[in-house]
C-alpha positions in Angstrom: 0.0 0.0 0.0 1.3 3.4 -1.0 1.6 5.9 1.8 -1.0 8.2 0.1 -3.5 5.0 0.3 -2.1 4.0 3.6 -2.9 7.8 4.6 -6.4 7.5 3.5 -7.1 4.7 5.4 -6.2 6.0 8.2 -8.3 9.1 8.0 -11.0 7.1 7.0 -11.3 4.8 9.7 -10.6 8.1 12.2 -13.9 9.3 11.0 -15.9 6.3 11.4 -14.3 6.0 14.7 -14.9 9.7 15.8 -18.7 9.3 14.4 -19.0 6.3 16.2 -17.9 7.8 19.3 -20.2 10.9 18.7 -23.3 9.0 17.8 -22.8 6.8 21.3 -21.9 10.2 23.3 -25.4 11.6 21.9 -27.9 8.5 22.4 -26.3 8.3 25.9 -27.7 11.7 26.1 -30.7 11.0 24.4 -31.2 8.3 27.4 -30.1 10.7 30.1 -32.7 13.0 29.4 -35.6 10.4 29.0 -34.1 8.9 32.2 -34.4 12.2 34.1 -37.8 13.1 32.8 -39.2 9.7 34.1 -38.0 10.2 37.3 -40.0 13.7 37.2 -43.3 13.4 39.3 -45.8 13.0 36.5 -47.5 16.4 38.0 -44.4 18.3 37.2 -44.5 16.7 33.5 -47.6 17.2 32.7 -50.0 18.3 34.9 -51.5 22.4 33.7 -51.5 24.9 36.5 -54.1 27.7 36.6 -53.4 31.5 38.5 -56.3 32.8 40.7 -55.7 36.2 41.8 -58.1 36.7 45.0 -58.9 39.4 47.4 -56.9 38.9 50.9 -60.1 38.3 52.8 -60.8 35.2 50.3 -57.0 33.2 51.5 -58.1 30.7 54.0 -61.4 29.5 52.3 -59.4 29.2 49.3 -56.6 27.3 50.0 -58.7 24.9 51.3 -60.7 25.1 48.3 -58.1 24.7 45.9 -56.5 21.8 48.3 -59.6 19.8 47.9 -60.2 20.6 43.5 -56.7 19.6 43.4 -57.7 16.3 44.4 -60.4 15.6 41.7 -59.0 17.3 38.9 -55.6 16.7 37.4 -54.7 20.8 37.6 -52.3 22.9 39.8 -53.8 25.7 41.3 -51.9 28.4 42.4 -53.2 31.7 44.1 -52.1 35.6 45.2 -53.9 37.1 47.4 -54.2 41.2 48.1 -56.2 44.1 47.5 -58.7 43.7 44.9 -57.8 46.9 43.4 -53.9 45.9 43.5 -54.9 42.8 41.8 -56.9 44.2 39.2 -54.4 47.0 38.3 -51.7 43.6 38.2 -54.2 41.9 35.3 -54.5 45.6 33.4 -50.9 45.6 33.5 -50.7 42.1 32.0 -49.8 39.3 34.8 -51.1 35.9 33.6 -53.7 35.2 35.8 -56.6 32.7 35.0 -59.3 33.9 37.3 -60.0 37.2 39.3 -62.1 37.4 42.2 -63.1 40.2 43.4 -64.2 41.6 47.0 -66.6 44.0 45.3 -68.1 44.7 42.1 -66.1 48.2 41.3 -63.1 46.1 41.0 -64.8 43.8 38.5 -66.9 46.2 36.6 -63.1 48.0 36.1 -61.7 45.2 34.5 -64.9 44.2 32.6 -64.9 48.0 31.4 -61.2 47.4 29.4 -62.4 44.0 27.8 -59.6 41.9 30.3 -62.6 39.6 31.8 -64.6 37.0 30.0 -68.1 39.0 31.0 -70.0 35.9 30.1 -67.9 33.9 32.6 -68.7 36.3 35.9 -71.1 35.7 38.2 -71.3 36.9 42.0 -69.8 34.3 44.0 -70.0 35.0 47.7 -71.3 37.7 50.2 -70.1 38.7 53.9 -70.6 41.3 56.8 -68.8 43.7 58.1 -67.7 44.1 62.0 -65.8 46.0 64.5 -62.8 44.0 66.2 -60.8 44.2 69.3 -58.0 42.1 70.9 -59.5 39.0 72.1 -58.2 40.4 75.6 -59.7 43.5 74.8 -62.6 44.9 77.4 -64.2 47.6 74.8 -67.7 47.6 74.6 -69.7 49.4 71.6 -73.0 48.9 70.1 -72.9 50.0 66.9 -75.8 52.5 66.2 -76.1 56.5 64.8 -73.5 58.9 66.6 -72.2 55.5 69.0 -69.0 56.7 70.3 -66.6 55.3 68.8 -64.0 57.8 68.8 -64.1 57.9 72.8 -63.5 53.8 72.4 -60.3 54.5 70.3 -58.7 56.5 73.0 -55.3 57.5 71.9 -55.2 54.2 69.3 -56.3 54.1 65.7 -59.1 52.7 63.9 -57.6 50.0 61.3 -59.5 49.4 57.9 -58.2 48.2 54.8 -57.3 52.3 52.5 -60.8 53.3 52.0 -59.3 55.1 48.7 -59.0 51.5 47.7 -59.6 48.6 49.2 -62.9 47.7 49.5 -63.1 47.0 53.2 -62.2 50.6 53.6 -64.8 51.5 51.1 -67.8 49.8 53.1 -66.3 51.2 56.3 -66.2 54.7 55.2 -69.6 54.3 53.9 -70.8 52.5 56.7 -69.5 55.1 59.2 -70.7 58.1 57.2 -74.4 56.8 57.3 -73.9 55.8 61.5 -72.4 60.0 61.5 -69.2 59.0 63.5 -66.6 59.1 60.5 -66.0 62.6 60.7 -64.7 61.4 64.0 -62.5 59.2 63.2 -61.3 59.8 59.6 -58.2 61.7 60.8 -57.6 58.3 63.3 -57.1 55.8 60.7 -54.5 53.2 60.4 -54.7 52.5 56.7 -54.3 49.0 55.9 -53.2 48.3 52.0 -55.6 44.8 52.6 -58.0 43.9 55.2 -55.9 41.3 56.5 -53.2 43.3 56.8 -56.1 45.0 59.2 -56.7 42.0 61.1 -52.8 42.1 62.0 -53.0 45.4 63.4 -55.6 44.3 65.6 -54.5 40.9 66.0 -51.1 41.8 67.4 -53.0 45.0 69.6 -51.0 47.4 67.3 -54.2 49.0 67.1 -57.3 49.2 69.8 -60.4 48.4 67.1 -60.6 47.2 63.6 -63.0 47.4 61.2 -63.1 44.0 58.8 -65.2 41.3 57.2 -66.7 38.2 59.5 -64.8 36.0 57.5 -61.8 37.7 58.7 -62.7 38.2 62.6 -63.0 34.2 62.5 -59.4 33.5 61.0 -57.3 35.1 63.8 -58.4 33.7 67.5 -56.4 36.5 68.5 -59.5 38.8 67.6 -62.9 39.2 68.9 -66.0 40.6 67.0 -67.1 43.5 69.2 -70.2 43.9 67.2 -71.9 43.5 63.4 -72.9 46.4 61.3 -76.3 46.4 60.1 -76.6 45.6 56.6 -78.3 48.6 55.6 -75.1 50.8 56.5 -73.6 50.0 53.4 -73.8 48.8 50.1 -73.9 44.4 50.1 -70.9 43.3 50.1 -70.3 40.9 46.9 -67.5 39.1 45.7 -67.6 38.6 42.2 -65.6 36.0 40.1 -64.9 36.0 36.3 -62.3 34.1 34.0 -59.8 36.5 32.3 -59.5 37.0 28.3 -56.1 35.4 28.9 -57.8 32.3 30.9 -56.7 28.8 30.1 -59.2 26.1 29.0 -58.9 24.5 32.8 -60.4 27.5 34.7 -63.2 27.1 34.1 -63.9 24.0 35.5 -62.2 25.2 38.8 -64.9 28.5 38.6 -67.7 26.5 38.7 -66.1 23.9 41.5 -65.9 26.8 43.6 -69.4 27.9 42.6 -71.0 24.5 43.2 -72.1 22.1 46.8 -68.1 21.8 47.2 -67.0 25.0 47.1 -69.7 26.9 48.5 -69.3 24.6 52.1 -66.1 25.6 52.2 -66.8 29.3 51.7 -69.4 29.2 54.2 -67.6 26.9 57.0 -65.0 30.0 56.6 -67.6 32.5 57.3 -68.9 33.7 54.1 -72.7 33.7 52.7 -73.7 31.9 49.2 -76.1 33.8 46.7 -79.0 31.5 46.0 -78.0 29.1 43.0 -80.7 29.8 41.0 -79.5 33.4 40.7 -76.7 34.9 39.2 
């Protein structure tokens, strides 16, 4: 053999070697990477996630909520909880939530208004009430009624509510208080809350002598004590509406009308809320 032949087959037989090598180096890879992704839970493989942005109040009920879906339905659910009006300037701004719900309808009806809810999809979900709080230790006494004193009550403290400007807690408070005469009184006494649970701390840690929150709210922290219930006809009803966003992904829905249905509604109400009658809307 010449030495140009002998140089050929050399080279020759260094390629096939080298894409021998390379073809093994890559299905090893190929097989390391099927390997890893079966030892992935399934869930993380496959398994859709939807984004519910809820007002604070809504947290306890629907963790629980979302615990027990999460059990029947092969979807993640993940939540964020804060003001409604924080979450709904979040959605305008573009953050990729499935579902908004919303502790009043101004929140809503703002979205609705620039096209970023699925207005077919809303409906009015839950209700509650609003009451005064005090530290569970607390010995204040106040029945809520035109001109009661709740100033005098306060002492040198402040009143916590979620930012009437707002939040809607603030919002029913303020109009609540207007009607009863006393927010004049107490206006310049707030301790503005940016949620109502951030409220409930206040209270709950005696940062501030009274609190003005929802029931569902006053029964989440043992550290509270409802001093006493606003009548209903203090303020506008207090509704928390849900709707799917434009942006929604096929799954939400079914996880709208769990929490809408027997299921859901038990939980909302073991929490503290009230249910709308099914039949309406």
């Amino acid at each position: 053999m010449s030495p140009q032949s002998w140089y050929r087959y050399v080279q020759l037989n260094i390629t096939k070697f080298t894409c021998f090598n390379m073809s093994r180096t890559l299905l090893s890879l190929g097989l390391l990477c099927l390997t890893i992704t079966a030892s992935l839970p399934a869930a993380e493989v496959q398994q859709p996630q939807i984004l519910v942005f809820a007002a604070a109040s809504l947290t306890d009920a629907l963790q629980e909520a979302s615990a027990a879906y999460e059990k029947t339905a092969h979807v993640k659910v993940k939540s964020s909880f804060d003001s409604s009006s924080v979450l709904a300037r979040q959605i305008e701004a573009g953050a990729p939530a499935d579902v908004f719900i919303s502790a009043d309808t101004t929140w809503m009806d703002y979205l609705q208004s620039r096209n970023l809810i699925q207005a077919a999809s809303r409906k009015n979900l839950l209700g509650n009430q609003l009451v005064l709080i005090a530290p569970a230790d607390s010995q204040i006494q106040l029945k809520i009624a035109p001109h009661f004193p709740l100033a005098a009550a306060l002492g040198e403290g402040k009143l916590a509510t979620g930012d009437p400007d707002s939040v809607p807690a603030g919002r029913y408070a303020r109009s609540a208080l207007t009607k009863l005469g006393v927010w004049d009184s107490v206006a310049p006494r707030l301790a503005r809350a940016e949620n109502v649970r951030v409220a409930l701390i206040y209270v709950a840690r005696g940062e501030a002598p009274l609190g003005i929150v929802y029931t569902s709210d006053a029964l989440a922290d043992k550290r509270v004590r409802v001093v006493d219930t606003f009548p209903a006809d203090t303020h506008e009803p207090i509704v928390y509406p849900i709707a799917l966003t434009t942006s929604a992904k096929s799954e939400a829905a079914a996880f709208v009308a769990y929490l809408a249905g027997p299921q859901g509604r038990e939980i909302f109400v073991k929490y503290g809320f009230t249910v709308p009658d099914p039949r309406g809307r």
